[in-house]
Structures are given as structure tokens and as C-alpha cells.
mmCIF entry with sequence, helices, sheets and N, C-alpha, C, O atoms, coordinates in Angstrom:
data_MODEL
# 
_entry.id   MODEL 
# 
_entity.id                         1 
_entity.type                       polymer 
_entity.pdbx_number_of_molecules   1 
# 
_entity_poly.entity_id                      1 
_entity_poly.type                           'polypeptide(L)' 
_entity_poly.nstd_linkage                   no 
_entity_poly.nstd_monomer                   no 
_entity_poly.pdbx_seq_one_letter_code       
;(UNK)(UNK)(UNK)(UNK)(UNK)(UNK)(UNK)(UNK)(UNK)(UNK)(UNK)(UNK)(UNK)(UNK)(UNK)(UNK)
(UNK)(UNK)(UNK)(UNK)(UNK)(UNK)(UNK)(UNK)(UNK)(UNK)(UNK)(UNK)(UNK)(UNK)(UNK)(UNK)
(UNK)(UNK)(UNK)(UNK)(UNK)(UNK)(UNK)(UNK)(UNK)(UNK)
;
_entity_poly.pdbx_seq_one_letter_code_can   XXXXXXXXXXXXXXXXXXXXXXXXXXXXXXXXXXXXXXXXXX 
_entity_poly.pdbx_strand_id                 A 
# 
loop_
_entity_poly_seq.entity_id 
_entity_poly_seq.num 
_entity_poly_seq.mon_id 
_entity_poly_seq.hetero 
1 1  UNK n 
1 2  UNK n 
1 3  UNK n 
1 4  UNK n 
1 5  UNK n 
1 6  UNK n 
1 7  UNK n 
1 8  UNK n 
1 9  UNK n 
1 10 UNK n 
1 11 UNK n 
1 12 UNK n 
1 13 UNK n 
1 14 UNK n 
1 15 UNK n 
1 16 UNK n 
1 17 UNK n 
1 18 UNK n 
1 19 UNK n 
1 20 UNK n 
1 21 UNK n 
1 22 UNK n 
1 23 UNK n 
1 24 UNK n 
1 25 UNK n 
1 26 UNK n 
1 27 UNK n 
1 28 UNK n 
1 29 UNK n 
1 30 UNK n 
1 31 UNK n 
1 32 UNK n 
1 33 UNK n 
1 34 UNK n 
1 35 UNK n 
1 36 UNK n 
1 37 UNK n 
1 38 UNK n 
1 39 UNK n 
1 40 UNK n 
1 41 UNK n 
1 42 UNK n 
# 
_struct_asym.id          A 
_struct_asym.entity_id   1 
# 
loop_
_struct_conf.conf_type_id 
_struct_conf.id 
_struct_conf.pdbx_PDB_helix_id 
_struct_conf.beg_label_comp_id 
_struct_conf.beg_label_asym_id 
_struct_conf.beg_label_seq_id 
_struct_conf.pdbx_beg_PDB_ins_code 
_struct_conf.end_label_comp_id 
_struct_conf.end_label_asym_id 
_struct_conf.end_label_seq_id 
_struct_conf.pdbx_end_PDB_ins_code 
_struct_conf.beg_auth_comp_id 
_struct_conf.beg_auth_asym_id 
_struct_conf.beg_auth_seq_id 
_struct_conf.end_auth_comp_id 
_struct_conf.end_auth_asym_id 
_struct_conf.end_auth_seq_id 
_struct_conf.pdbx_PDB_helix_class 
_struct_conf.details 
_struct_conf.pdbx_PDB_helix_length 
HELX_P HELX_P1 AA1 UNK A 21 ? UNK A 24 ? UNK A 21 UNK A 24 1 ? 4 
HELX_P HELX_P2 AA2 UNK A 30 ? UNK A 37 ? UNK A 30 UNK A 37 1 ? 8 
# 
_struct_conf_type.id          HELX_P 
_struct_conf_type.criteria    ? 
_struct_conf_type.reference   ? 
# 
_struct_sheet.id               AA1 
_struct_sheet.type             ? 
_struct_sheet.number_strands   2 
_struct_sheet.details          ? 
# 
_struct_sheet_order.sheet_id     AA1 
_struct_sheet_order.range_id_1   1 
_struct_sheet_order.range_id_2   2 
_struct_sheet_order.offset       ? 
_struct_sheet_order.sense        parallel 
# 
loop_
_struct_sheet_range.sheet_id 
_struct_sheet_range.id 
_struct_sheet_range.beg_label_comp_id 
_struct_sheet_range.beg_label_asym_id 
_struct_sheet_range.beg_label_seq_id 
_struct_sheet_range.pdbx_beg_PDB_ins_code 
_struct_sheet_range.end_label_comp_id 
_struct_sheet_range.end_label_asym_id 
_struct_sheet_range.end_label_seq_id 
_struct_sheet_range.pdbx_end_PDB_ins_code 
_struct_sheet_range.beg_auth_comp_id 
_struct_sheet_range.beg_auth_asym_id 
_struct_sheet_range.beg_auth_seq_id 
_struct_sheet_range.end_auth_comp_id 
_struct_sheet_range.end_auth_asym_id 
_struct_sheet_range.end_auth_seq_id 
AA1 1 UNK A 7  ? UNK A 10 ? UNK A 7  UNK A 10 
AA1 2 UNK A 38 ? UNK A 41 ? UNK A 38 UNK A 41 
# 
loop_
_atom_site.group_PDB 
_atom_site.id 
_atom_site.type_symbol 
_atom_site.label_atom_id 
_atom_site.label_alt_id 
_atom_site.label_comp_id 
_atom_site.label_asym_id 
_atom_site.label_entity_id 
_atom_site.label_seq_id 
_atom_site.pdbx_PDB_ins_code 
_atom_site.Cartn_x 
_atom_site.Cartn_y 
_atom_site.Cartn_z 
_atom_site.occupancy 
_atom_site.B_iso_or_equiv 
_atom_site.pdbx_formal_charge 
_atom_site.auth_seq_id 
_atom_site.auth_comp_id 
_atom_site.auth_asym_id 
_atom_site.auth_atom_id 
_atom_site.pdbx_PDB_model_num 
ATOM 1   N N  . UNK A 1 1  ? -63.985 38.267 -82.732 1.00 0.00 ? 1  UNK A N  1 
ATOM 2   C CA . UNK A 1 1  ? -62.923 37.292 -82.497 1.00 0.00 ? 1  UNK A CA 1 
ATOM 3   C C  . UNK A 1 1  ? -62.332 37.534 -81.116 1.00 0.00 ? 1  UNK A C  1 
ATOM 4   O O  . UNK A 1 1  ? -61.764 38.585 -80.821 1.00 0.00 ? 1  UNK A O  1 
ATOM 5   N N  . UNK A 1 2  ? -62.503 36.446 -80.236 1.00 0.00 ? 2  UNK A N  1 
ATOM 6   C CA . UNK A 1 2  ? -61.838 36.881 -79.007 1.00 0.00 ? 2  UNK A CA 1 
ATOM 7   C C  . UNK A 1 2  ? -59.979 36.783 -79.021 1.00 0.00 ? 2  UNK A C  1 
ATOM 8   O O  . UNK A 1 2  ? -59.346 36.367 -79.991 1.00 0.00 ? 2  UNK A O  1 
ATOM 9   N N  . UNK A 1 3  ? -59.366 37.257 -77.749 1.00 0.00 ? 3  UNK A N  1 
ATOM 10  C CA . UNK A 1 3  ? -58.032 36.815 -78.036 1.00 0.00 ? 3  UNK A CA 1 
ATOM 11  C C  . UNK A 1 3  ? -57.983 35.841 -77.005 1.00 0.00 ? 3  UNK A C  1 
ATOM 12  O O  . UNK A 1 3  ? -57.753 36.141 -75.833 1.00 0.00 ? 3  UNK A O  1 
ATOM 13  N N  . UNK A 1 4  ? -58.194 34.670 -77.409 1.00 0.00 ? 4  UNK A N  1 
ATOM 14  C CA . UNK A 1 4  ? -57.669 33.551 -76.486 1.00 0.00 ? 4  UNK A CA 1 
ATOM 15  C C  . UNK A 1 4  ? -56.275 32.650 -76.580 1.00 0.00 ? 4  UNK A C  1 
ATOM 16  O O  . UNK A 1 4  ? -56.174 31.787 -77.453 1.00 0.00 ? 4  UNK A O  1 
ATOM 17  N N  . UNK A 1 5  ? -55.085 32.930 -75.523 1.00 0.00 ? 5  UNK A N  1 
ATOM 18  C CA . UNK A 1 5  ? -54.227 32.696 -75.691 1.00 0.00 ? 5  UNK A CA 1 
ATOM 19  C C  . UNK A 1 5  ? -53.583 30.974 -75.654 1.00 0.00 ? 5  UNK A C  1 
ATOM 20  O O  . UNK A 1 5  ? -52.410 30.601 -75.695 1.00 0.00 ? 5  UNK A O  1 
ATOM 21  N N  . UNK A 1 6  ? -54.619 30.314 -75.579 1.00 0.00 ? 6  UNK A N  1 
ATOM 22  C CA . UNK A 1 6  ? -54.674 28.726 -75.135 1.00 0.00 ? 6  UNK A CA 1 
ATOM 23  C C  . UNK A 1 6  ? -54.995 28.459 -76.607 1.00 0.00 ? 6  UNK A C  1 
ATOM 24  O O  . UNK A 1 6  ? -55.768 29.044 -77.365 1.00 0.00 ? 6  UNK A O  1 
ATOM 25  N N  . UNK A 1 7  ? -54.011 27.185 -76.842 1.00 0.00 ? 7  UNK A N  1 
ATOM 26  C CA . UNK A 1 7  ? -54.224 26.328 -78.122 1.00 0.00 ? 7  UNK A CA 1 
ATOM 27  C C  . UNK A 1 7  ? -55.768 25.341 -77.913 1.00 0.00 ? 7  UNK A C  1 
ATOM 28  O O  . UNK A 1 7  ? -56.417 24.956 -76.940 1.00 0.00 ? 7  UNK A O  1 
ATOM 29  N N  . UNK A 1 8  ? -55.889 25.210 -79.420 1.00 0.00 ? 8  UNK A N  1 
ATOM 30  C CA . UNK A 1 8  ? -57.230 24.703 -79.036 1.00 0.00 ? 8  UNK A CA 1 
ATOM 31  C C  . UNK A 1 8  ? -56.896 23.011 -78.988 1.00 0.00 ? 8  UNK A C  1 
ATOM 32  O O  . UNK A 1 8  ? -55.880 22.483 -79.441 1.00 0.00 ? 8  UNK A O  1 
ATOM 33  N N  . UNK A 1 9  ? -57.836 22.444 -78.433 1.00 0.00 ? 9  UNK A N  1 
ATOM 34  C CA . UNK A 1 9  ? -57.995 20.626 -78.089 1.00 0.00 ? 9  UNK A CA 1 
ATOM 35  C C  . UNK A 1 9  ? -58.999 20.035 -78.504 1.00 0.00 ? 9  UNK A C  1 
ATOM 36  O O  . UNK A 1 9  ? -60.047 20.067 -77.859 1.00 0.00 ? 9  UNK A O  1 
ATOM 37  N N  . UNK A 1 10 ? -58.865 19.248 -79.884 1.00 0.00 ? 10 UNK A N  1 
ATOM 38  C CA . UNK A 1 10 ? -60.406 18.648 -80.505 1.00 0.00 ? 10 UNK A CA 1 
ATOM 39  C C  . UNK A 1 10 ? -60.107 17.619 -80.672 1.00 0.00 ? 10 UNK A C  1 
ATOM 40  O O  . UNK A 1 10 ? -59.038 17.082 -80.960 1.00 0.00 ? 10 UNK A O  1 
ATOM 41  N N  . UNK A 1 11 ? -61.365 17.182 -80.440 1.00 0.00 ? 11 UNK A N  1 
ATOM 42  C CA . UNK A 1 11 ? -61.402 15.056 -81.188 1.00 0.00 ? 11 UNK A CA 1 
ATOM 43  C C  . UNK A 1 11 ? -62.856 15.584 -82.026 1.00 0.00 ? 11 UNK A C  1 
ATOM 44  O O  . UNK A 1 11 ? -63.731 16.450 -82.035 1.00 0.00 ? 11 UNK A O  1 
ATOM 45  N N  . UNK A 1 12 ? -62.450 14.555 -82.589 1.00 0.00 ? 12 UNK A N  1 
ATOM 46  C CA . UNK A 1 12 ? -63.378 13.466 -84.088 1.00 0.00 ? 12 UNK A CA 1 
ATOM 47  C C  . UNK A 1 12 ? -63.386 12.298 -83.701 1.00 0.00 ? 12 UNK A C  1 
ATOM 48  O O  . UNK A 1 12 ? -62.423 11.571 -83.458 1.00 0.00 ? 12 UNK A O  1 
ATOM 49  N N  . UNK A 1 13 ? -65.313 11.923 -83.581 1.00 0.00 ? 13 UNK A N  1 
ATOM 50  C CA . UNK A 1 13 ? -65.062 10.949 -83.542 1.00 0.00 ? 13 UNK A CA 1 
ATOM 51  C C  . UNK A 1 13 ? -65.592 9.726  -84.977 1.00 0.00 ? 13 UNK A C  1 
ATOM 52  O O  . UNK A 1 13 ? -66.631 9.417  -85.560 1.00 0.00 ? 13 UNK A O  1 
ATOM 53  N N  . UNK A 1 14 ? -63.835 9.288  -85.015 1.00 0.00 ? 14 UNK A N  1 
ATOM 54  C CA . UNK A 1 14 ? -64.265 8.786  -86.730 1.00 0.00 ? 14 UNK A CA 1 
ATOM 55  C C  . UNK A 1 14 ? -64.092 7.716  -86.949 1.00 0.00 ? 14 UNK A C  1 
ATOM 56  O O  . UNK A 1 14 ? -64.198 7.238  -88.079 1.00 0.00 ? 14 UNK A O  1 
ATOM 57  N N  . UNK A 1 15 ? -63.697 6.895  -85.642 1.00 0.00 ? 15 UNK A N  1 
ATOM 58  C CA . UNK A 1 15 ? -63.768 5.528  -85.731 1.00 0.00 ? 15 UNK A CA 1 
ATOM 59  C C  . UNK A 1 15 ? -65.382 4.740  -85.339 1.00 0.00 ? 15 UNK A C  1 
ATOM 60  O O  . UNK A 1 15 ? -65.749 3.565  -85.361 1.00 0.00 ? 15 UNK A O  1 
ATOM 61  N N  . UNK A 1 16 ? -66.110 6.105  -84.972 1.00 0.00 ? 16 UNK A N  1 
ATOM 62  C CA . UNK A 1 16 ? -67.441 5.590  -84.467 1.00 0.00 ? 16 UNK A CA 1 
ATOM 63  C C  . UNK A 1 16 ? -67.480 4.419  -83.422 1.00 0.00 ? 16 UNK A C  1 
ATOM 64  O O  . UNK A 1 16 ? -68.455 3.711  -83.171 1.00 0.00 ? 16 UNK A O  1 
ATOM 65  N N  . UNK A 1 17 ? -66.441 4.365  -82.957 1.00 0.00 ? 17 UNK A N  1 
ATOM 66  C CA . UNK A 1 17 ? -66.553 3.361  -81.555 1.00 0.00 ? 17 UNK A CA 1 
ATOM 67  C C  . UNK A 1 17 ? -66.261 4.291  -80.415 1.00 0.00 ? 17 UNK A C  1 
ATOM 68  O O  . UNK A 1 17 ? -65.579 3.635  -79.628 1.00 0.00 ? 17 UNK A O  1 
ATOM 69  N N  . UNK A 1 18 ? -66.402 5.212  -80.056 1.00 0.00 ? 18 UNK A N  1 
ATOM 70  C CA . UNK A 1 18 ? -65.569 6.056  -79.135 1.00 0.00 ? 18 UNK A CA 1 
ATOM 71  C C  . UNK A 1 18 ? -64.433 6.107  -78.088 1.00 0.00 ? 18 UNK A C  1 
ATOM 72  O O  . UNK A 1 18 ? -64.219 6.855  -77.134 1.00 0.00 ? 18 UNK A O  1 
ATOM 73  N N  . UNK A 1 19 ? -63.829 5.118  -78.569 1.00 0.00 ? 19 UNK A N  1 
ATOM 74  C CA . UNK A 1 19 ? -62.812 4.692  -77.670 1.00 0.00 ? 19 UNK A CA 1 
ATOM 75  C C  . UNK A 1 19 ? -61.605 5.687  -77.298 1.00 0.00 ? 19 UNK A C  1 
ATOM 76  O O  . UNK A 1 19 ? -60.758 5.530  -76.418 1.00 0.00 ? 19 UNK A O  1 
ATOM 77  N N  . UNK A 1 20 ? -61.741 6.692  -78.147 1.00 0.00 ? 20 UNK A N  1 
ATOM 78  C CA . UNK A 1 20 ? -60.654 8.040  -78.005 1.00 0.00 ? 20 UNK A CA 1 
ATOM 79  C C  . UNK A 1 20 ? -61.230 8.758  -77.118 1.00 0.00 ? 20 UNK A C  1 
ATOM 80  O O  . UNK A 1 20 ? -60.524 9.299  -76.266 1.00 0.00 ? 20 UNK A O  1 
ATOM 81  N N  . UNK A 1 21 ? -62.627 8.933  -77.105 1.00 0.00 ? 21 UNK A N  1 
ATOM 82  C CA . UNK A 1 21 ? -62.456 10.031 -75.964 1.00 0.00 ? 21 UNK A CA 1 
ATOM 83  C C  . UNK A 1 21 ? -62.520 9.039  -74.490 1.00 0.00 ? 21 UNK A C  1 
ATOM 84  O O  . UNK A 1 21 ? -61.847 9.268  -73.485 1.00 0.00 ? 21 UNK A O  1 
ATOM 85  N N  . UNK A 1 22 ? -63.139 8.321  -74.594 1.00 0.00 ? 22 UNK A N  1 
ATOM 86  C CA . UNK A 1 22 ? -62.886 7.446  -73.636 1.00 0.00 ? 22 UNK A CA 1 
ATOM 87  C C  . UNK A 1 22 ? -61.349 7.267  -73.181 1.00 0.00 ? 22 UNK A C  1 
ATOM 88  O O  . UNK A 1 22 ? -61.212 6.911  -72.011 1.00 0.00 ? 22 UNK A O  1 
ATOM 89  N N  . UNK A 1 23 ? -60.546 7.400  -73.696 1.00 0.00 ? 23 UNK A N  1 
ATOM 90  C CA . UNK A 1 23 ? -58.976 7.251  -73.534 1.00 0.00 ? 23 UNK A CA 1 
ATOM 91  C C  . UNK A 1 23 ? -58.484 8.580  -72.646 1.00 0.00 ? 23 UNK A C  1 
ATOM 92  O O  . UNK A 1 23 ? -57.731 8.676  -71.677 1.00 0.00 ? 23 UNK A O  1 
ATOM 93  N N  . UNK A 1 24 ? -59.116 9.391  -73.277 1.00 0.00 ? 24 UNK A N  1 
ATOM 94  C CA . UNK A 1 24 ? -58.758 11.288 -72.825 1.00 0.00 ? 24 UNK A CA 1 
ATOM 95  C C  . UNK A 1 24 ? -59.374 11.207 -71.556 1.00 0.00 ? 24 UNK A C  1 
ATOM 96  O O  . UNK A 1 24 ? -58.774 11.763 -70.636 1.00 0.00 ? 24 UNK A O  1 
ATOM 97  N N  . UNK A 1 25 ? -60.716 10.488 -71.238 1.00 0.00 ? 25 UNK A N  1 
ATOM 98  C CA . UNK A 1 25 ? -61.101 11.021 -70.001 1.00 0.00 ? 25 UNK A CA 1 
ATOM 99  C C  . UNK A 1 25 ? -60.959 9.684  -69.035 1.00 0.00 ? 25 UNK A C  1 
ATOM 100 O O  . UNK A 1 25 ? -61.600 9.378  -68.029 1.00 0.00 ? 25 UNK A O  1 
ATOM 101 N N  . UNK A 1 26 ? -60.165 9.183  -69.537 1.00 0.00 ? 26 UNK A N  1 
ATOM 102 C CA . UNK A 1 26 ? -59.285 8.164  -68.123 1.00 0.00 ? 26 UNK A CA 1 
ATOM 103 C C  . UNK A 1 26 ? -58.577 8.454  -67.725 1.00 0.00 ? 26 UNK A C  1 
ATOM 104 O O  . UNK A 1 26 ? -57.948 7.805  -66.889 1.00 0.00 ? 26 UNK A O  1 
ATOM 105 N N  . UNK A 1 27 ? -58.203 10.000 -68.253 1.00 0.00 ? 27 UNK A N  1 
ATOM 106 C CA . UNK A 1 27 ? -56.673 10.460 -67.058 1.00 0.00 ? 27 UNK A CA 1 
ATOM 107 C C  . UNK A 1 27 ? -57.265 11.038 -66.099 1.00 0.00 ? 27 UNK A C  1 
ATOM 108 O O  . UNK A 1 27 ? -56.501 11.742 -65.439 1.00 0.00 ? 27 UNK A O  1 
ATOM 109 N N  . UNK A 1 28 ? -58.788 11.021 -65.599 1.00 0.00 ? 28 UNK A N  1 
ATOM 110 C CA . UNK A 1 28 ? -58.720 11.235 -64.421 1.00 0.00 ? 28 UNK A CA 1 
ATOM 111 C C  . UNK A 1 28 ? -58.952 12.468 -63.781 1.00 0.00 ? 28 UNK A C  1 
ATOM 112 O O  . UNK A 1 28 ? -59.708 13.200 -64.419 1.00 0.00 ? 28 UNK A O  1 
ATOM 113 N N  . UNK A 1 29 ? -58.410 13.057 -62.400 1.00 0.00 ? 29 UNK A N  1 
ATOM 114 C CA . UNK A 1 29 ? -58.350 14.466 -62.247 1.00 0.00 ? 29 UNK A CA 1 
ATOM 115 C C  . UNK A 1 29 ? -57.487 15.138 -63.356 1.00 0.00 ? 29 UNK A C  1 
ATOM 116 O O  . UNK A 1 29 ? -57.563 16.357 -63.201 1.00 0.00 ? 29 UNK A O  1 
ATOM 117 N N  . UNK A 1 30 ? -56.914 14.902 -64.124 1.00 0.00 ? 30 UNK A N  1 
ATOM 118 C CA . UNK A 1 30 ? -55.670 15.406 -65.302 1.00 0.00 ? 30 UNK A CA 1 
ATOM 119 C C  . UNK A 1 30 ? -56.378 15.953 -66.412 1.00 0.00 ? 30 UNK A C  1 
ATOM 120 O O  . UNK A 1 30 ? -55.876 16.370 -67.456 1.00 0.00 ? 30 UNK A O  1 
ATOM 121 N N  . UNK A 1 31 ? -57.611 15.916 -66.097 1.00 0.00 ? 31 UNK A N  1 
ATOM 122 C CA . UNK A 1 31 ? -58.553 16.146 -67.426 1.00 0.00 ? 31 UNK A CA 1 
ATOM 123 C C  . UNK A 1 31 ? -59.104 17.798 -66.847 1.00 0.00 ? 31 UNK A C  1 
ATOM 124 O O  . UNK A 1 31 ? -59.543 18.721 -67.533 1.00 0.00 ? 31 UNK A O  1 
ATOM 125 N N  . UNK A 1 32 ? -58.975 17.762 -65.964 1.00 0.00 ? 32 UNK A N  1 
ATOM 126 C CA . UNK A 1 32 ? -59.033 19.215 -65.377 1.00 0.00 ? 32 UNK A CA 1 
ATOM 127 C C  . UNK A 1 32 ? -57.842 20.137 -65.888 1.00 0.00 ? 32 UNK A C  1 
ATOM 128 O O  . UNK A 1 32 ? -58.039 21.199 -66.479 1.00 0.00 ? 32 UNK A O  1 
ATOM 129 N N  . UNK A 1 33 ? -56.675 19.657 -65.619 1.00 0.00 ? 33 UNK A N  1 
ATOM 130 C CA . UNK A 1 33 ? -55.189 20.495 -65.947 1.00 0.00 ? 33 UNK A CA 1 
ATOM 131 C C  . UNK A 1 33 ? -55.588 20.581 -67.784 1.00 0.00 ? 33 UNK A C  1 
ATOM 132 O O  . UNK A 1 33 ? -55.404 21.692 -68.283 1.00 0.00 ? 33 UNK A O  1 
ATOM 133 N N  . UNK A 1 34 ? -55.950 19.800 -68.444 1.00 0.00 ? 34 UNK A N  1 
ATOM 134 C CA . UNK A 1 34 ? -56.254 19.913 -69.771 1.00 0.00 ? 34 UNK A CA 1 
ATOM 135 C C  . UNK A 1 34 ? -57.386 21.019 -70.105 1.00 0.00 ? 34 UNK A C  1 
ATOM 136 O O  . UNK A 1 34 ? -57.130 22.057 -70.715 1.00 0.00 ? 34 UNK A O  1 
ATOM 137 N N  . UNK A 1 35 ? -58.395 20.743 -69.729 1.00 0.00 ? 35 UNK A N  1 
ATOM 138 C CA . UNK A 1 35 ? -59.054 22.146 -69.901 1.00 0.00 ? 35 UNK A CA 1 
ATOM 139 C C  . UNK A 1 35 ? -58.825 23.631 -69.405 1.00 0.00 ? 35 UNK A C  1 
ATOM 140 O O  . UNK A 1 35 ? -59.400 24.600 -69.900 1.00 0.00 ? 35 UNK A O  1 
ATOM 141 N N  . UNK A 1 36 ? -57.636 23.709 -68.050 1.00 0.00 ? 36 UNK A N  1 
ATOM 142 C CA . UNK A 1 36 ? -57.346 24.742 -68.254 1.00 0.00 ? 36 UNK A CA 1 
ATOM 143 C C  . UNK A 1 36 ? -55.926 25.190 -69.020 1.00 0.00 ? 36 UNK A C  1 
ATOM 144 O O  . UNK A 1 36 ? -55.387 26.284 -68.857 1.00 0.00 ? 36 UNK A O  1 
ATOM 145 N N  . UNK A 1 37 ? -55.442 24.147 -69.868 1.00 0.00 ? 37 UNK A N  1 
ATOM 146 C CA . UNK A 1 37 ? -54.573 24.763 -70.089 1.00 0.00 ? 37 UNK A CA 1 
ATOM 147 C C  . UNK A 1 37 ? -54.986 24.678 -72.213 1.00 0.00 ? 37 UNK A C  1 
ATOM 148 O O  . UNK A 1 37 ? -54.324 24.762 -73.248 1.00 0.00 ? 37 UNK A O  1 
ATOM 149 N N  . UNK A 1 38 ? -55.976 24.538 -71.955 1.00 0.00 ? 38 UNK A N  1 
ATOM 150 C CA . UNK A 1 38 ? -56.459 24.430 -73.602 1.00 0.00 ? 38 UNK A CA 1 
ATOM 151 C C  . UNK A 1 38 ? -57.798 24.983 -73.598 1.00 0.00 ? 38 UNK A C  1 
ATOM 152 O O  . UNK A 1 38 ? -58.580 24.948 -72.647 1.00 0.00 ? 38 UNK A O  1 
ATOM 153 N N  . UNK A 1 39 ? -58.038 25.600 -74.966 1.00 0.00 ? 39 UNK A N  1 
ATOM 154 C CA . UNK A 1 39 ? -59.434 25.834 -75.031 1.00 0.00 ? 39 UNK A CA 1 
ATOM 155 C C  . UNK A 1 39 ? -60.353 24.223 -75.947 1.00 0.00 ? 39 UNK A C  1 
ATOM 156 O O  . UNK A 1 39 ? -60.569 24.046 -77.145 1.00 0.00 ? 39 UNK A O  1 
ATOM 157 N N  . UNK A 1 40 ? -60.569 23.638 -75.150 1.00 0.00 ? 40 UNK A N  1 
ATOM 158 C CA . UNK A 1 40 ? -61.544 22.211 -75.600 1.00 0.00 ? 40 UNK A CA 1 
ATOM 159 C C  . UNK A 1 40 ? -62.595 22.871 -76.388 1.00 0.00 ? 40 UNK A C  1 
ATOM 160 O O  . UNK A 1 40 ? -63.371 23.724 -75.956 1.00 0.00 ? 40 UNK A O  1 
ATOM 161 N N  . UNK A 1 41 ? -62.539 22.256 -77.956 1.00 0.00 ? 41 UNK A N  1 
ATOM 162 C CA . UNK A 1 41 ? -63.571 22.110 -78.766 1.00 0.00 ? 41 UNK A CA 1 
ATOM 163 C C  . UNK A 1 41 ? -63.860 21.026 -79.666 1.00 0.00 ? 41 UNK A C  1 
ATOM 164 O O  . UNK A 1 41 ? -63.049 20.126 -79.886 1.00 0.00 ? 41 UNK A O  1 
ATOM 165 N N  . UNK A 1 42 ? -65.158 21.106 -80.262 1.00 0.00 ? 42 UNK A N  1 
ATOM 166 C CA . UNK A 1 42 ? -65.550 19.762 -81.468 1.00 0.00 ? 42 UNK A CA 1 
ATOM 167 C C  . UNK A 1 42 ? -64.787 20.320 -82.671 1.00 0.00 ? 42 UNK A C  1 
ATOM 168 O O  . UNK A 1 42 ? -64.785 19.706 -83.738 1.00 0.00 ? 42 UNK A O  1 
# 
């Protein structure tokens, strides 16, 4: 188990249209500040 001090960041995609992550990665350069300030997983 590592100690990683960053909350984790997940999508589902359960509408099967993908329009959520599509939403997350229209912010742009901001999607950078999100991965370092989260650990991104499925």
C-alpha cells in the first residue's frame, strides 16, 4: 500500500455517451492542476 497523500479522482462512464469526461477535459490547461493535485483513477 503506498502512502499517497492526494484524494483520488474517478469517472464512470454510465451514461455511455461520454459526455462527462468530455466535460473534465474542456478545462483545458486546468486539467494539468487536476492531476497534480489528485491521484486520477477508473
Amino acid at each position: 500500500m503506498t502512502n499517497n497523500p492526494k484524494p483520488k479522482f474517478a469517472m464512470y462512464w454510465a451514461a455511455s455517451c461520454g459526455g462527462c469526461e468530455i466535460a473534465v477535459l474542456n478545462i483545458h490547461e486546468k486539467i494539468l492542476d487536476v492531476d497534480a493535485n489528485f491521484d486520477v483513477v477508473f
